[in-house]
N, C-alpha and C positions, 0 to 999 in steps of 0.2 A: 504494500500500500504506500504512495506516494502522495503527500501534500501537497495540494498545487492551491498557487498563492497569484493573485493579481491583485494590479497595483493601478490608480489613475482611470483613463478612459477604458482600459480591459474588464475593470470589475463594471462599471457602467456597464457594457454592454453585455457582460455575462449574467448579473444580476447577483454576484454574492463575490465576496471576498478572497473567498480558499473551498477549497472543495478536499475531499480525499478520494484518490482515485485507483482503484483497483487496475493494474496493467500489465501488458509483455512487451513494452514497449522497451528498445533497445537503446532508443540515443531522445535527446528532446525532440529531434524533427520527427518521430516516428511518435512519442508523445502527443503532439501538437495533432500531428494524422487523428488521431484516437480522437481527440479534445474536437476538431471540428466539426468529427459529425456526431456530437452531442447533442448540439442545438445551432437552430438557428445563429445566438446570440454568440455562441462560438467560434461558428465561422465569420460573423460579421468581426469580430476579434482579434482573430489569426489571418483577417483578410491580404494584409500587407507584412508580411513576418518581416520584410527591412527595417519596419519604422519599430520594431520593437528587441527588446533587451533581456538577457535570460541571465538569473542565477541561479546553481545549483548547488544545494544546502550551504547558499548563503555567499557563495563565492563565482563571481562575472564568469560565465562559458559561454559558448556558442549552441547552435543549433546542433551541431554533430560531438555535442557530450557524451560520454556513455550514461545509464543510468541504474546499473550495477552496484546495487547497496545504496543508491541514494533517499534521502527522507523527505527531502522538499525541492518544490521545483518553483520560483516565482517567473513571473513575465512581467514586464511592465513598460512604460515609454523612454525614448532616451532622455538623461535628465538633461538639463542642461544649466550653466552658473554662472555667476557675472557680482 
């Protein structure tokens, strides 16, 4: 079981915060696959995976992370700082 956590416009359009999610998904992008055809609100989500930013348990990876022993998966938008 894997935590998946959104952050910003993602939980917007997902409707909740963190979900936990039962999966055999092998890397995030293979997670993300799973997570779009959940729902609608999903796919409108993951619609642009450029515009968005993944850690995994807590630490900046990319879409082709493994996810081998992992406990939390967040997504959310780039931040940006000034």
């Amino acid at each position: 079981m894997i935590e998946v956590r959104y952050f910003a416009w993602l939980r917007e359009r997902i409707g909740t915060n963190r979900e936990a999610v039962q999966t055999q998904a092998a890397t995030v992008a293979d997670l993300v696959a799973e997570l779009v055809a959940r729902s609608e609100g999903h796919a409108l989500a993951f619609e642009d995976r450029k515009s968005l930013r993944v850690a995994v348990d807590q630490e900046l990876a990319d879409f082709a992370a493994p996810l081998s022993g992992v406990r939390e998966v967040a997504f959310f938008p780039p931040m940006t700082g000034g």
